[in-house]
N, C-alpha and C positions, 0 to 999 in steps of 0.2 A: 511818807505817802500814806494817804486813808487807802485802807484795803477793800473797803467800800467800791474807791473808783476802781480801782482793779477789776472787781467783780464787775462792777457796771459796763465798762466797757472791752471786758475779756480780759485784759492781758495788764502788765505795769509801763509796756512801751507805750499805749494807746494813751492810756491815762496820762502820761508824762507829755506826749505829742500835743493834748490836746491842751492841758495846764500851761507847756509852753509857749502854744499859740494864744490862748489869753493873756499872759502874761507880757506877750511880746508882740501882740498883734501879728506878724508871719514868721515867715522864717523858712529856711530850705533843711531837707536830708541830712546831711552832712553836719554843720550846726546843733542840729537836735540830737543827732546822735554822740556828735562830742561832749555836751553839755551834762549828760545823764551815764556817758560811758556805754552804750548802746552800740550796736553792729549795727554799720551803715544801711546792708539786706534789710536787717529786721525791722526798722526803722520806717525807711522806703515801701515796705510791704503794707505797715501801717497805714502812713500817710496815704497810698494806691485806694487800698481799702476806705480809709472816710470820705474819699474824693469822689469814690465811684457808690458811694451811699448819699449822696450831697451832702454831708454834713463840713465840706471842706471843697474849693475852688485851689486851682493851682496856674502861675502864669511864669511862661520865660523872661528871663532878665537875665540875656548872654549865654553862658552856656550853664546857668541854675535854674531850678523850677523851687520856687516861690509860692508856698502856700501860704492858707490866709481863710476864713468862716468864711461858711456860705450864708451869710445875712439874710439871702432871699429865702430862704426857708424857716420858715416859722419856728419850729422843733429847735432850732440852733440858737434862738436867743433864749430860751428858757433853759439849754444845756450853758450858755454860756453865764446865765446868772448863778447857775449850780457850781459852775469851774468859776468864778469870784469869789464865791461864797469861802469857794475852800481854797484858793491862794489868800481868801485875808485870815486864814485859820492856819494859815503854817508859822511856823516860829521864824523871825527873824533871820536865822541863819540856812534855813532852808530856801527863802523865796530870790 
């Protein structure tokens, strides 16, 4: 993990949530948090957080909430060309 993102967006959950989401296009709580070894709270608090900044939309499918980029905000494709940029800079075994 660049310590960069960390800085940039506070924390190494945030940065990890958001790398996941490009990486994966959505993905729910739970998922992200197994994936990286994360407490499900912390996780959740994240996602809470960029959803209520728009930088993240979230929708029901059953009883999961399903997030996913808020495309409609401009801000969010220029951070998503930054989180490309740095999933094709991770080594192999990291992505």
């Amino acid at each position: 993990m660049n310590p960069v993102l960390e800085a940039l967006f506070g924390n190494k959950t945030a940065a990890c949530v958001l790398l996941f989401l490009q990486c994966y296009g959505e993905g729910h709580a739970q998922r992200i948090a197994k994936t990286f070894g994360f407490g499900l709270n912390m996780t959740q608090r994240q996602l809470k957080r960029l959803e209520e900044q728009g930088v993240l939309l979230s929708r029901r499918l059953g009883n999961m909430r399903l997030f996913s980029f808020n495309n409609r905000n401009p801000t969010v494709w220029n951070l998503r060309k930054l989180l490309e940029l740095e999933l094709a800079a991770l080594p192999e075994d990291d992505q």
